[in-house]
Each structure stands twice: as C-alpha cells, then as structure tokens.
C-alpha positions as CSV (number, residue, x, y, z in Angstrom):
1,X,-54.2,61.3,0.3
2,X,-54.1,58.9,-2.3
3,X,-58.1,57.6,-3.0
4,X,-58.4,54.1,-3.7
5,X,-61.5,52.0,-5.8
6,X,-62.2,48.5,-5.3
7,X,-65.1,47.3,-7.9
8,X,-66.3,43.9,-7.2
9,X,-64.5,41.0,-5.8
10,X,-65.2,38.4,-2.2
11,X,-64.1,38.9,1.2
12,X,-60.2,38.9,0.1
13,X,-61.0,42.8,-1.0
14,X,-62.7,43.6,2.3
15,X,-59.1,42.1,3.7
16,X,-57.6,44.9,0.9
17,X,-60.0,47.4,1.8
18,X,-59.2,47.4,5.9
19,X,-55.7,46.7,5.1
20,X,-55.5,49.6,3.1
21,X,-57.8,52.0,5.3
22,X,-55.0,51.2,8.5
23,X,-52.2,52.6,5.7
24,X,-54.5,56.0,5.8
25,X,-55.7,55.7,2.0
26,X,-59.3,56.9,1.5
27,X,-61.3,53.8,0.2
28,X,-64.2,53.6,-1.7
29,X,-65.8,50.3,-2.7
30,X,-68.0,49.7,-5.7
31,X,-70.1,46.4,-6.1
32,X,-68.3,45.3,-2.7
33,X,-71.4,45.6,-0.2
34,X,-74.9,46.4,-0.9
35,X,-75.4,49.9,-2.4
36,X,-72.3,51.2,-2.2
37,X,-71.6,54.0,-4.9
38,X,-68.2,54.6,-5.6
39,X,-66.8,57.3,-7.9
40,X,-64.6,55.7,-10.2
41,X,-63.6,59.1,-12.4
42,X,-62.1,60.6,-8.8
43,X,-60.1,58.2,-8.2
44,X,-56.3,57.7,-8.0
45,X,-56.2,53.9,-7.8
46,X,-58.5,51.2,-9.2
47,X,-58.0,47.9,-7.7
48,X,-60.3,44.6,-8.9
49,X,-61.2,40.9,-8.4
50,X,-59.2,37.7,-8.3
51,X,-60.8,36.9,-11.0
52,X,-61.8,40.7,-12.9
53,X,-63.8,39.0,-15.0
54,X,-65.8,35.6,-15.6
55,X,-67.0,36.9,-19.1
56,X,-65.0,39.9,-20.4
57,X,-67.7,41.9,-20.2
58,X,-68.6,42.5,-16.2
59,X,-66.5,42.9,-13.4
60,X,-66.8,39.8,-11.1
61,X,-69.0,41.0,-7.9
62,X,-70.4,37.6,-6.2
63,X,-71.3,39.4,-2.7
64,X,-73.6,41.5,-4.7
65,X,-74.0,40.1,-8.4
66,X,-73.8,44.3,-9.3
67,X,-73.7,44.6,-13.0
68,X,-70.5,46.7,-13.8
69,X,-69.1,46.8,-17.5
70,X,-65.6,46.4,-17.6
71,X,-66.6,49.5,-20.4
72,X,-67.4,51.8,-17.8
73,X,-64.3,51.3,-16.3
74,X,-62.9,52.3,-19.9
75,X,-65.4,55.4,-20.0
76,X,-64.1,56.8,-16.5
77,X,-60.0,56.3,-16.4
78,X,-57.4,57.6,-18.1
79,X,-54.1,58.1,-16.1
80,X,-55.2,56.1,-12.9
81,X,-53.4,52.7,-11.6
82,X,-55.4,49.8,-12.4
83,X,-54.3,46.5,-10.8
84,X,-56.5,43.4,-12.3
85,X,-56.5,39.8,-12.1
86,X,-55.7,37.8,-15.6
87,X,-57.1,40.8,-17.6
88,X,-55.3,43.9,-19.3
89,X,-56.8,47.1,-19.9
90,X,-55.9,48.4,-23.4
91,X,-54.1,51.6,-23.1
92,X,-54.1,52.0,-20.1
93,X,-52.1,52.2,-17.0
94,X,-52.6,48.5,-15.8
95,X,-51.0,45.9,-14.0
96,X,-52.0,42.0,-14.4
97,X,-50.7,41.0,-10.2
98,X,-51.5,37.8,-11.0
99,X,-48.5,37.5,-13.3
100,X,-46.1,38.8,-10.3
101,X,-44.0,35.9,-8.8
102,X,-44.5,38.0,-5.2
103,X,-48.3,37.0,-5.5
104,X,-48.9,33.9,-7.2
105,X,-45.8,32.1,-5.7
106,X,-47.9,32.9,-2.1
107,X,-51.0,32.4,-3.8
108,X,-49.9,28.8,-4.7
109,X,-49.9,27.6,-0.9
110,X,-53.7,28.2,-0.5
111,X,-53.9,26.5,-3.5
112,X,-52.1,23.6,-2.8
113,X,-53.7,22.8,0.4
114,X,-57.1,23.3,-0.8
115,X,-56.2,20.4,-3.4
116,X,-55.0,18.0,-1.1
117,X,-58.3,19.2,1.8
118,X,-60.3,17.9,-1.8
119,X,-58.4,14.7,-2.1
120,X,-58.2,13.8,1.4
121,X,-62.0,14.2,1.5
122,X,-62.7,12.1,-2.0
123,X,-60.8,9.0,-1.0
124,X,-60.9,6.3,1.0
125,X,-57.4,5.9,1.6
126,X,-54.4,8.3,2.6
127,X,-52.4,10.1,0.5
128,X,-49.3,8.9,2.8
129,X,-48.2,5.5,0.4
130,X,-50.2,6.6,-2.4
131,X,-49.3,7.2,-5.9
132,X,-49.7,10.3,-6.8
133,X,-49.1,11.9,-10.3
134,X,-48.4,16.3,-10.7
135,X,-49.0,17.3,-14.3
136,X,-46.9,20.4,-14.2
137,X,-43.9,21.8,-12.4
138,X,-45.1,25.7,-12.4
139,X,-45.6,27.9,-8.9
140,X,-48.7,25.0,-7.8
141,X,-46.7,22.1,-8.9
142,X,-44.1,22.7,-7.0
143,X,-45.5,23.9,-3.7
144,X,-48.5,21.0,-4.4
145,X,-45.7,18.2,-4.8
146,X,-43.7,19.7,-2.1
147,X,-46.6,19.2,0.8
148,X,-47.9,15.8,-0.8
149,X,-44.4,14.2,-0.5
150,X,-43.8,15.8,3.3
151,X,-47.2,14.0,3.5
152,X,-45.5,10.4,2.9
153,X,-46.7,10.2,-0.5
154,X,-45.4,8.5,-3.3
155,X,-44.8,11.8,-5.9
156,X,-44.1,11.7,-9.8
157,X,-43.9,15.0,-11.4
158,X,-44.5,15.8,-14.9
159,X,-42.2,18.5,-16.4
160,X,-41.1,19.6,-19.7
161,X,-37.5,21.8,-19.1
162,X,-34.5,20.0,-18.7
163,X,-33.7,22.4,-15.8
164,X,-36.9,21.0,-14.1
165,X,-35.8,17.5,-14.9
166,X,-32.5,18.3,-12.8
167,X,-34.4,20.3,-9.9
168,X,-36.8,17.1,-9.4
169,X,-34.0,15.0,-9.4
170,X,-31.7,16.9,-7.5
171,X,-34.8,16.9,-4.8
172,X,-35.7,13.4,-4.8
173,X,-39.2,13.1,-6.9
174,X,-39.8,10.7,-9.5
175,X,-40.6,12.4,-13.3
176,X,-41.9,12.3,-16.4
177,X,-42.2,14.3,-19.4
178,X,-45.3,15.9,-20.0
179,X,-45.0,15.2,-23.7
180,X,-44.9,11.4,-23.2
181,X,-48.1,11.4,-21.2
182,X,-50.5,10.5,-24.7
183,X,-47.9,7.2,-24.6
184,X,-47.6,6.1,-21.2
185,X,-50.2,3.8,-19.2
186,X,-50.5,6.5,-16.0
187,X,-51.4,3.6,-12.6
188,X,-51.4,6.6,-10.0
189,X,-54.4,6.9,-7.2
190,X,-54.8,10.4,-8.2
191,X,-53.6,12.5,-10.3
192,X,-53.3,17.0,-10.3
193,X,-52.9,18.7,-13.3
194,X,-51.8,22.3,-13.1
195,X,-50.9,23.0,-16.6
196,X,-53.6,25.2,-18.8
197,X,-53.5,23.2,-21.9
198,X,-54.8,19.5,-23.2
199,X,-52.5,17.0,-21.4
200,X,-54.6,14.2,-21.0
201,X,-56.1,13.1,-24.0
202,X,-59.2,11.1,-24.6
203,X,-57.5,8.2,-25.5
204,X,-55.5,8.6,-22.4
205,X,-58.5,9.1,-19.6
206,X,-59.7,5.6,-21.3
207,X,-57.0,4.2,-19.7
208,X,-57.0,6.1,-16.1
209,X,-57.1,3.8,-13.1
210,X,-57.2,6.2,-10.7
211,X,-59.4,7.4,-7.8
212,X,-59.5,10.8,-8.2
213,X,-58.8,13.2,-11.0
214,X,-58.7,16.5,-10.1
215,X,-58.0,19.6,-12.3
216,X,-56.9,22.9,-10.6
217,X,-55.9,24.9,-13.7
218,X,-57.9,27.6,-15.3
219,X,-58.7,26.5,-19.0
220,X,-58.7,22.9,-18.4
221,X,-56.7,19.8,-19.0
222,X,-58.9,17.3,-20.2
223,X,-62.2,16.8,-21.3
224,X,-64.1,16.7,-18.1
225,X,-67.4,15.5,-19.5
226,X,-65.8,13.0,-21.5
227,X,-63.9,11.8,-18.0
228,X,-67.3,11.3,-16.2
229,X,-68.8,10.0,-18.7
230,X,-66.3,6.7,-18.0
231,X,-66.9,6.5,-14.7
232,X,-63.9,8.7,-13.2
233,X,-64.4,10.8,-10.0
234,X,-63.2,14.1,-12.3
235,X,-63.5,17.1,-11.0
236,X,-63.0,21.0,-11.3
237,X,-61.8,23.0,-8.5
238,X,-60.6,26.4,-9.3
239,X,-60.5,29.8,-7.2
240,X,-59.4,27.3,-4.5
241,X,-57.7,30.4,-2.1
242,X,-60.7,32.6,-1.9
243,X,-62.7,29.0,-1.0
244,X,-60.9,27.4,1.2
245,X,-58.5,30.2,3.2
246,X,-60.1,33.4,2.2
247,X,-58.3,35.2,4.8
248,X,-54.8,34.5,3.6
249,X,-55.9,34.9,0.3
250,X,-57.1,38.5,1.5
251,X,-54.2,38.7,3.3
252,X,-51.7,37.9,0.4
253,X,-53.7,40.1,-2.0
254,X,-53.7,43.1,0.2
255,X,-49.7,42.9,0.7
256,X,-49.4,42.7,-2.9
257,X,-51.6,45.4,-3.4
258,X,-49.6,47.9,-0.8
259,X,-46.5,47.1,-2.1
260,X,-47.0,47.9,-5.9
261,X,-49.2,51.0,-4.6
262,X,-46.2,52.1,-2.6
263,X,-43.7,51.2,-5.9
264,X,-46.3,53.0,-7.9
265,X,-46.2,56.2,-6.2
C-alpha cells in the first residue's frame, strides 16, 4: 500500500485526503489539523498546498499556521513523488500540477465565477449590457469571458497571438491587443486582468473610467496602490477557488492528484 503525505494546505486537501483514503492509500497529514505528526522520510508520496508556499521558505498551512520549512522537506526525500503548487523542488522527483492543462483548465471555472460573484457584489448595475474589458486570453480568460458574455454582457478581450485574434473572432467577442493597451483610452465598466505582467500602466489607470478594477492574476497587473490612490474601486482577489467553492476546488485537486498518482505508479 502506497503511503501518502499531505503537509499543509485548506479544506481542498481534507477533500484529497478522503478522496484518497476511499482509493485504499494510507494517509498521513502534516500541518493539516491540529497536532498531527506525519512522517515525511516513510513516505511514498508527498502531496502539498495550492499555493506550497507564500514565502519560499514555509509550506503554506492556514488551518494551523504550523511552521514547516520547505528545507525539511529537502532533509527527508530523495526518490519520493512530490506534487506542489507553482514551486519546484531541485533534484528531485517533483511535479508543478498547477502547470497541467487537466487542472488549471478546471481550476479556471472556480475562478471565473468567483470574479464575476466579486463584480456582481461591487456594482450597482448588472453585468448584462455592460462593458466589460478581459486582459488576457489564457485558461481564465477564456472560461471568464465565456460566462460574462452568456451573462448578456458586452465582452472585449485582449490577446496578443494571432491565433487568439481568429478564435475571438471566429466566436463573436470584440478584441484588442494587449500591446496597444498603454495607447488606447479603455471606457469599460470593469475591467479583469488575468495576465501576470504590467499591462496597465500608470499613465493608463489615470485615465480608467471604470467601476471596478479587479485583478485575479498572481504577480499583479498594475500598481494597485497607485490605482486607489485615484479614486478607483481596485482590487486584489487571488486564491479565488479555495474561497469561494472550496469543495470543487478539493474536488478538482483530488482527481488531479489520483490520476498522476495512478500514472506515477
């Protein structure tokens, strides 16, 4: 019998951890609950947090705010499967899931509906009618822009591939380039960016006549201090799955989880 770790993480790895326990894997838990004492050297199978880290130093535990070092995880492994969230253990055997299209294509749904349960509840007006701008076409773009235009809303896209160019156009949504954003006076209600780089300038939010401003990727896309500072309703929302449906976050993670432990062994 194959034994399984979990260090840290919410309730999505409690979801792992039963879902896993019904498949007959022996599973320990590490910073999960209260006192729980896990033997990470034993095990076959190492699974963490969504994210594994806030500091790349500690594993993320927020039902316990345990204090594990993503060292000691170093110090105990050598051969065992480690699946991790947007981190990569160095020499060893390790697999990112968040870079797998089978989880963060599903993850995306959460995701998008937690966005538009934000901008429903930080307007005074509906989104059906409403102009709407998506900075990005990636896996939340697309599902985001997707649900706001079967919502009746008025949808641009910004994109820079000229296959997503086509794909918009072929589907009926309005677009821009992301590259002409620092040149183009951007009149939309509210505006989504899902792309983890600088796409809206300072000299651009001086400009922003919208009602809401809301930013769902992880390094940022503007200068959010900068943006309240003038007055706009700018705000941060990440981790939006294990917020606002936790259960099929847990339930997404833990079907990723058994189906790269089954491909693993």
């Amino acid at each position: 019998m194959k034994k399984v770790c979990i260090i840290g993480g919410d309730t999505r790895l409690k979801s792992v951890k039963h879902s896993l326990e019904n498949q007959n894997f022996f599973v320990s838990t590490l910073g999960l609950y209260p006192d729980d004492k896990a033997d990470i050297s034993i095990s076959d199978i190492i699974i963490l947090p969504v994210p594994t880290t806030r500091d790349n130093k500690t594993v993320f535990a927020p039902l316990t705010n345990r204090v594990i070092p993503l060292s000691e995880i170093y110090e105990k492994t050598e051969d065992q499967l480690i699946l991790c969230c947007n981190y990569n253990f160095e020499n060893r055997n390790c697999i990112d899931y968040n870079t797998l299209d089978s989880y963060a294509l599903l993850n995306a749904v959460p995701t998008a509906e937690g966005a538009i349960k934000i901008a429903i509840e930080n307007t005074d007006f509906t989104l059906w009618q409403s102009n709407i701008l998506v900075i990005g076409y990636g896996r939340v773009g697309r599902i985001l822009a997707d649900r706001l235009k079967k919502l009746g809303a008025n949808v641009t896209v910004s994109a820079r591939k000229p296959k997503d160019f086509a794909d918009l156009e072929a589907l009926g949504f309005n677009y821009i380039n992301t590259e002409s954003i620092p040149s183009l006076y951007l009149g939309y209600d509210i505006i989504f960016n899902t792309v983890d780089a600088v796409v809206l300038p300072d000299s651009v939010l001086k400009n922003l006549p919208c009602s809401l401003l809301l930013d769902l990727s992880s390094k940022g896309g503007f200068n959010m201090e900068y943006a309240k500072s003038l007055g706009l309703n700018a705000q941060k929302a990440p981790a939006l799955p294990g917020k606002v449906a936790p259960k099929t976050a847990g339930k997404i993670l833990a079907k990723t989880v058994s189906d790269l432990i089954r491909f693993y062994n």
